[in-house]
N, CA, C and O atoms as a DFTB+ gen file, in Angstrom:
444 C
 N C O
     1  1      27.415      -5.403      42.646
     2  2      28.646      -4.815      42.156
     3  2      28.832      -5.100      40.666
     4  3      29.183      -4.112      40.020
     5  1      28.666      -6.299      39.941
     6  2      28.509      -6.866      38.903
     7  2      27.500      -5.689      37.872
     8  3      27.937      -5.027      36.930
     9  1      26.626      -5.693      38.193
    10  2      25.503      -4.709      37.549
    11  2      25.726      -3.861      37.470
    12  3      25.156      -3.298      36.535
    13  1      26.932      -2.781      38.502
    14  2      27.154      -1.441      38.211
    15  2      28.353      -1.366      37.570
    16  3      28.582      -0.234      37.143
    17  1      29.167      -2.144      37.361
    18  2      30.362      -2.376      36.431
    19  2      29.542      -2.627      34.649
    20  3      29.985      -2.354      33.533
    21  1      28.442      -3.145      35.010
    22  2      28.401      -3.484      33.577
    23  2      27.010      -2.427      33.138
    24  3      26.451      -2.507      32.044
    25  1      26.664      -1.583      34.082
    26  2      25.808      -0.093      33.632
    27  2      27.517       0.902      33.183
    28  3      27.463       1.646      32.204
    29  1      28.734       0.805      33.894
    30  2      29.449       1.946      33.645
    31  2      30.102       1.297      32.348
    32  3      30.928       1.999      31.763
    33  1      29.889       0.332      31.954
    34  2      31.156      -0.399      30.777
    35  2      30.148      -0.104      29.565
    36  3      30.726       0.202      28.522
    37  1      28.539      -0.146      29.500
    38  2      27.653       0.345      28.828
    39  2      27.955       1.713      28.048
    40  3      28.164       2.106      26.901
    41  1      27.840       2.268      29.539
    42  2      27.931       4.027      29.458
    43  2      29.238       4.495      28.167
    44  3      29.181       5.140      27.121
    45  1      30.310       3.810      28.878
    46  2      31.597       3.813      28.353
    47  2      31.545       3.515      26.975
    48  3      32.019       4.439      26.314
    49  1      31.083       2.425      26.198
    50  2      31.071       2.121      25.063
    51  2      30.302       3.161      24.214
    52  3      30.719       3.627      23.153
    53  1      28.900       3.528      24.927
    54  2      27.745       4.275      23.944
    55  2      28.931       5.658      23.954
    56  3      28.975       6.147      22.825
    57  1      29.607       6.172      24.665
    58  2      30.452       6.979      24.749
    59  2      31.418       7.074      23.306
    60  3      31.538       8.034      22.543
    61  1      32.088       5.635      23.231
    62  2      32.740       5.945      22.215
    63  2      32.541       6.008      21.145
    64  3      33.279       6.602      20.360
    65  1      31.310       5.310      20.778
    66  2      30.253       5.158      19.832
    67  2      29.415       6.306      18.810
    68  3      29.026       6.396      17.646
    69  1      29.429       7.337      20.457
    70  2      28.842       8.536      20.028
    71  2      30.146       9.221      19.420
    72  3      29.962       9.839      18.371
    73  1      31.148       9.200      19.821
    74  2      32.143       9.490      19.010
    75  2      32.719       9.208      17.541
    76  3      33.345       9.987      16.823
    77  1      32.422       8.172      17.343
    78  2      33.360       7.586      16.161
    79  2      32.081       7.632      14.905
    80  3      32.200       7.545      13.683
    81  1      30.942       7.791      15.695
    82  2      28.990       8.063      14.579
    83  2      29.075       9.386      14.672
    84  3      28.125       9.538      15.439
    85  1      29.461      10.426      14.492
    86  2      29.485      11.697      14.348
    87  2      29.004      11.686      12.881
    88  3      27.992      12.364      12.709
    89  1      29.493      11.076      11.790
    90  2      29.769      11.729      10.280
    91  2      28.315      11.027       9.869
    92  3      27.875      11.085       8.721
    93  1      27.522      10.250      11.142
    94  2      26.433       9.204      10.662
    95  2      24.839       9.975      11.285
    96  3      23.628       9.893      11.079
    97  1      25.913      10.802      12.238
    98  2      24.078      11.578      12.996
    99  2      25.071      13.351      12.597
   100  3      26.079      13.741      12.008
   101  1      23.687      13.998      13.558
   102  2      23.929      15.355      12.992
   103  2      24.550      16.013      14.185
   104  3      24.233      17.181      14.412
   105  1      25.220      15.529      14.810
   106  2      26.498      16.086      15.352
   107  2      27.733      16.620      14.828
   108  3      28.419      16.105      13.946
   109  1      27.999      17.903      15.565
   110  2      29.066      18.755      14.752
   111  2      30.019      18.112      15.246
   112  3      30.259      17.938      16.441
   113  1      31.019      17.463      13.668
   114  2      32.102      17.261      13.845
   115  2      32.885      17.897      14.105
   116  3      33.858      17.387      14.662
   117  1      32.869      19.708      13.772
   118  2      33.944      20.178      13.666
   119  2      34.025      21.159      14.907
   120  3      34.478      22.276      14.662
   121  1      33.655      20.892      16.164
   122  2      33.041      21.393      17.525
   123  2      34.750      22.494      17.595
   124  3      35.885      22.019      17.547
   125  1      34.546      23.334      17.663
   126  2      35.772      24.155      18.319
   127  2      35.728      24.989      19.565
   128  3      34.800      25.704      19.943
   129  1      36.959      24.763      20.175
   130  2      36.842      25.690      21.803
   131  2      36.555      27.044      21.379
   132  3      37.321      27.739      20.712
   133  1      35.086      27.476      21.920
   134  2      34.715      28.954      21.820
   135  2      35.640      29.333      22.785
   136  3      36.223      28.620      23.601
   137  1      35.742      31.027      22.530
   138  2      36.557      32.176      23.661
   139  2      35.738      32.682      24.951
   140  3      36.274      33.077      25.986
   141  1      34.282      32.604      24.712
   142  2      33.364      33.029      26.053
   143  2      32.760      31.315      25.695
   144  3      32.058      31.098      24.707
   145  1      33.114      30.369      26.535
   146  2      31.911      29.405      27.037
   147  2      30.469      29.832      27.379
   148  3      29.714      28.869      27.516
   149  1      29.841      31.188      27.570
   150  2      28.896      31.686      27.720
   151  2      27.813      31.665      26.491
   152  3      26.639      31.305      26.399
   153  1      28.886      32.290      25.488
   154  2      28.000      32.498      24.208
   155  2      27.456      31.415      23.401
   156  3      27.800      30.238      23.513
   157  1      26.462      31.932      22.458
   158  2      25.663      31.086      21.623
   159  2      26.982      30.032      21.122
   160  3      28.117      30.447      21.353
   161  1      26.846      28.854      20.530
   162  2      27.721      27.813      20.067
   163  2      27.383      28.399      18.579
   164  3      26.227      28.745      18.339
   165  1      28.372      28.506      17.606
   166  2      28.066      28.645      16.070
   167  2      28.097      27.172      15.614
   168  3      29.135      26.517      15.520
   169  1      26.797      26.693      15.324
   170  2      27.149      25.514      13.927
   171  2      27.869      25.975      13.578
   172  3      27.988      27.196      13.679
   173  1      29.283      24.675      12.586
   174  2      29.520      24.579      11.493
   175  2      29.148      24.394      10.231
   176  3      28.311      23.522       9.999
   177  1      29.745      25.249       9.070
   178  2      28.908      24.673       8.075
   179  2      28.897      23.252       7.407
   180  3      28.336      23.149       6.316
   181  1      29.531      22.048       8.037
   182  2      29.191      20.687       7.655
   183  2      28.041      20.326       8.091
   184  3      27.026      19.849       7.583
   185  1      28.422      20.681       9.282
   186  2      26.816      20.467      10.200
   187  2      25.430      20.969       9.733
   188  3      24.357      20.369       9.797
   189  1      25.711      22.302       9.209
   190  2      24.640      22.608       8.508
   191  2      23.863      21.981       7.132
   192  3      22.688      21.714       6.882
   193  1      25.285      21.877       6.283
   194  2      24.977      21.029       5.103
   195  2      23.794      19.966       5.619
   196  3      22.605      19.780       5.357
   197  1      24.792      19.378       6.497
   198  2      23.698      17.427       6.766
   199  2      22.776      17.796       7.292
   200  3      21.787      17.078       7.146
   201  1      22.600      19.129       8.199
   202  2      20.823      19.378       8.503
   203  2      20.155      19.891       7.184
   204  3      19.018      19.499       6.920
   205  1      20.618      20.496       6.592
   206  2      19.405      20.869       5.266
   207  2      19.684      19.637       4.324
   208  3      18.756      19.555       3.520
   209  1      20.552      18.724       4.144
   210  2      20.565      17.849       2.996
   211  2      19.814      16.216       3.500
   212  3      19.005      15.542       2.863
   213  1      20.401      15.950       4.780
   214  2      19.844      14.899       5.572
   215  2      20.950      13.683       5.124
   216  3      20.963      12.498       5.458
   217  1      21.675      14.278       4.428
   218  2      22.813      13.722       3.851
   219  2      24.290      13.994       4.242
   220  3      24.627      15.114       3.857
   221  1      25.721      13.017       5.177
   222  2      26.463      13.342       5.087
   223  2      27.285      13.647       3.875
   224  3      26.770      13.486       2.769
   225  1      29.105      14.275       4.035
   226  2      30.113      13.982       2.884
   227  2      29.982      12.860       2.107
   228  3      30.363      12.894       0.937
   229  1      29.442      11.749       2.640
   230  2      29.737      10.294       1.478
   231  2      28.326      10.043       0.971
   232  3      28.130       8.966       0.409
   233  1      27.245      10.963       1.108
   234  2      25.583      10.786       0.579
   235  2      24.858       9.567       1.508
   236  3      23.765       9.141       1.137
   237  1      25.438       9.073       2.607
   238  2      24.831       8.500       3.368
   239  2      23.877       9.493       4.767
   240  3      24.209      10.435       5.487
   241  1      22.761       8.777       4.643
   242  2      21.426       9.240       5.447
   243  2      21.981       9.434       6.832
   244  3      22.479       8.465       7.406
   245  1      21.921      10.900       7.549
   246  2      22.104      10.986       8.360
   247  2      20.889      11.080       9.317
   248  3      19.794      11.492       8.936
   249  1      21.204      10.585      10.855
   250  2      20.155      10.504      11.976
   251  2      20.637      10.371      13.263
   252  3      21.801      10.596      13.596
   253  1      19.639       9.964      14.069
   254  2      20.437      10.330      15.252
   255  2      21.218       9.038      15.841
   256  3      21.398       8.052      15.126
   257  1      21.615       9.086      17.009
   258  2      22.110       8.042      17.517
   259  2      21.295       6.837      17.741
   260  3      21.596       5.691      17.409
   261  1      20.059       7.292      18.439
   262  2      19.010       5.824      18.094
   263  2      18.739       5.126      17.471
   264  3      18.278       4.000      17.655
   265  1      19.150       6.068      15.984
   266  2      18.438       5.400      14.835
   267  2      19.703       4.301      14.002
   268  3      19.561       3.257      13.366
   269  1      20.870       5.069      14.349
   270  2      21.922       4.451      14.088
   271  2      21.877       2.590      14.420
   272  3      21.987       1.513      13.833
   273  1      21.581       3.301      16.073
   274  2      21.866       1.710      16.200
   275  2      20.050       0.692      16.226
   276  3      19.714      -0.358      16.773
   277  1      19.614       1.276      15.710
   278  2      17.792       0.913      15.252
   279  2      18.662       0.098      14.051
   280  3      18.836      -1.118      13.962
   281  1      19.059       0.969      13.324
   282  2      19.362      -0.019      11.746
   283  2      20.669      -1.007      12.186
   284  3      20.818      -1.885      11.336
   285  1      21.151      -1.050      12.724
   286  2      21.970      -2.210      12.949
   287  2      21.263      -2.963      13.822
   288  3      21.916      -3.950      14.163
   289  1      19.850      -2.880      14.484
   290  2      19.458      -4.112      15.122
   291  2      18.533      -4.331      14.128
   292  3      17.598      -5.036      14.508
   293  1      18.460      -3.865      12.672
   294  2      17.557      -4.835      11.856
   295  2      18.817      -5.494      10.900
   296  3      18.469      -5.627       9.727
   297  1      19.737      -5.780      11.093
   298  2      20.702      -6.351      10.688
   299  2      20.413      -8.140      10.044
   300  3      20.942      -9.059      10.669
   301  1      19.942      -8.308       9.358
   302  2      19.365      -9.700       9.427
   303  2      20.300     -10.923       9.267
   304  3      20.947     -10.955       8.220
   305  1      20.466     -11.921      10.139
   306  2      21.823     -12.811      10.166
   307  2      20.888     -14.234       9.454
   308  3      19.829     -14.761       9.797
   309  1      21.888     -14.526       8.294
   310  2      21.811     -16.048       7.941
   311  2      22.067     -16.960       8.520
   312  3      23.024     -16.743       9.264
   313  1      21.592     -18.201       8.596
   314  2      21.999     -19.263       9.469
   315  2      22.401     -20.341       8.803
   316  3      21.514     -20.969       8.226
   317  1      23.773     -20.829       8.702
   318  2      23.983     -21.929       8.065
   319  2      24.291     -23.392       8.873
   320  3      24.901     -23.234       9.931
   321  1      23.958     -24.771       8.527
   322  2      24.226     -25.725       8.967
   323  2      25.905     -26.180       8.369
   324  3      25.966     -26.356       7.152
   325  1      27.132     -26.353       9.115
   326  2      28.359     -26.989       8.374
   327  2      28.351     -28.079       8.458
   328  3      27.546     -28.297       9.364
   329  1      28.843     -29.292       7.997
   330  2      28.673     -30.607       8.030
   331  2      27.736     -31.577       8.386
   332  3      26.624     -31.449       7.875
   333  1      27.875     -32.289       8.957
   334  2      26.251     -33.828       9.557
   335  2      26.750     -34.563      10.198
   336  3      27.934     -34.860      10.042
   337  1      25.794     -35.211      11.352
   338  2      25.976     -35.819      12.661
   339  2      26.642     -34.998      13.562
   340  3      26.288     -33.823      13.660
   341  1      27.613     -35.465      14.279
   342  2      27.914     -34.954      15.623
   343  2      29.173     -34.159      15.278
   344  3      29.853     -33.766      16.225
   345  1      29.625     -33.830      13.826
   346  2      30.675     -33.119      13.572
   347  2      29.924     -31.882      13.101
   348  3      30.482     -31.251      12.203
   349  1      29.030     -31.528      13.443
   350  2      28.126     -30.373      12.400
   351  2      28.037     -29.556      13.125
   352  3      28.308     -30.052      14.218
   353  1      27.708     -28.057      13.292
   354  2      27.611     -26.681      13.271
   355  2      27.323     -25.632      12.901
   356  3      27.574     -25.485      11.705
   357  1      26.879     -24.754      13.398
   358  2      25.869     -23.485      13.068
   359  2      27.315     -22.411      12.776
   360  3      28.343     -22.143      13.398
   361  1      26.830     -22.095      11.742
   362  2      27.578     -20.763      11.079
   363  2      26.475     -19.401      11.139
   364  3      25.661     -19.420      10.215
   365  1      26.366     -18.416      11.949
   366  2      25.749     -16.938      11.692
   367  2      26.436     -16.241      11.033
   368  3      27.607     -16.539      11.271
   369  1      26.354     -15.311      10.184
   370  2      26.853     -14.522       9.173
   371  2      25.711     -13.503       8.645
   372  3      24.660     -13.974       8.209
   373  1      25.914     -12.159       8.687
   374  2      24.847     -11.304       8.282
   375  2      24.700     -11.130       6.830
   376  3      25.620     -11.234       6.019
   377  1      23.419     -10.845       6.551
   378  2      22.921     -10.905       5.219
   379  2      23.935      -9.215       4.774
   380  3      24.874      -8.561       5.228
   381  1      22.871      -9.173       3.517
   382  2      23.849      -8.198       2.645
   383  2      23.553      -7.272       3.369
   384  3      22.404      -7.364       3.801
   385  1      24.229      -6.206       3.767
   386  2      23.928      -4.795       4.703
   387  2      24.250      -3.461       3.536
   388  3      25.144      -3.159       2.746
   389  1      22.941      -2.919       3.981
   390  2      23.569      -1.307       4.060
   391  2      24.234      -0.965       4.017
   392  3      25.205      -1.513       4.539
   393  1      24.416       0.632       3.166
   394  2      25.412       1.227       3.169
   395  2      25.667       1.894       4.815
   396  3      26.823       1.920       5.239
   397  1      24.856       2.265       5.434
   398  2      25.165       3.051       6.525
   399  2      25.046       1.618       7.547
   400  3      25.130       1.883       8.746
   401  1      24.921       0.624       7.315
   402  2      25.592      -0.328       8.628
   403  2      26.345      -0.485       8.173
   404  3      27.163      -0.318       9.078
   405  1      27.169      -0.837       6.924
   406  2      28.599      -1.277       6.844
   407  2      29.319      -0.294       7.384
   408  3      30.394      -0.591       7.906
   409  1      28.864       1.100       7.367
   410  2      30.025       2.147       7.779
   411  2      29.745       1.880       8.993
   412  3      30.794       1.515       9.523
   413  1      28.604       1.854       9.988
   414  2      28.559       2.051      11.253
   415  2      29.523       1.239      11.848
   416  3      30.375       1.565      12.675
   417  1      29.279       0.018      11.285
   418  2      30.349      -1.273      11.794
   419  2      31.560      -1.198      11.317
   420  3      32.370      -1.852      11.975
   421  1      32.007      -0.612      10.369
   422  2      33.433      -0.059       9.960
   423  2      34.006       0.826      10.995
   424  3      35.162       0.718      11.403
   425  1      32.969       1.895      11.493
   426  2      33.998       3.403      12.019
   427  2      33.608       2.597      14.023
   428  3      34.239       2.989      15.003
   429  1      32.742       1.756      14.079
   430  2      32.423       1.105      15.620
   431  2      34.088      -0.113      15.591
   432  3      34.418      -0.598      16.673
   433  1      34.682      -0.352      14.706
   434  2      35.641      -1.455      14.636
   435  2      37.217      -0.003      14.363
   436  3      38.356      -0.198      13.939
   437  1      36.733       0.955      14.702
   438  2      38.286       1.523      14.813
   439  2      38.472       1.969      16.476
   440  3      39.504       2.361      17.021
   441  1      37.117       1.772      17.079
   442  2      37.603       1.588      18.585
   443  2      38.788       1.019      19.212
   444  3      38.895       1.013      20.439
């Protein structure tokens, strides 16, 4: 029961994820209710822009969702020691990031 709560809480997150990384992969932001659900879907032209430029609105590299979160697992974390003896402690803190992980982790923190 444990395992399928935490496959649907997965699901759920990559869900919102894929939502809020729109402006970061080449998903149309600007999706509108067609009148025949039948017919062809029209890109937008933002959407188009970032497929011929590879570039969103802010000149950051657009890709897909994999890749999104590919560059935030090369995220590289510093490790610091705080104080000595038995009062001491590990501080993690990530090195200098990217422009497109700081946003990823910016627009993933308005969840």
């Amino acid at each position: 029961m444990r395992n399928l709560f935490l496959c649907i809480l997965s699901y759920y997150v990559e869900w919102h994820l894929r939502q809020v990384w729109t402006e970061l992969t080449f998903v149309d932001e600007e999706k509108g209710v067609r009148e025949d659900p039948v017919s062809k879907a029209e890109r937008s032209d933002s959407v188009k822009k970032k497929d011929s430029t590879k570039d969103n609105a802010d000149g950051l590299r657009v890709g897909s969702f994999d890749g999104v979160m590919a560059a935030l697992a090369a995220l590289p974390m510093n490790t610091y020691r705080v104080g000595e003896g038995e009062n001491s402690g590990v501080l993690k803190m990530p090195a200098a990031m990217t422009a497109l992980q700081k946003r990823a982790i910016d627009l993933a923190q308005t969840i």
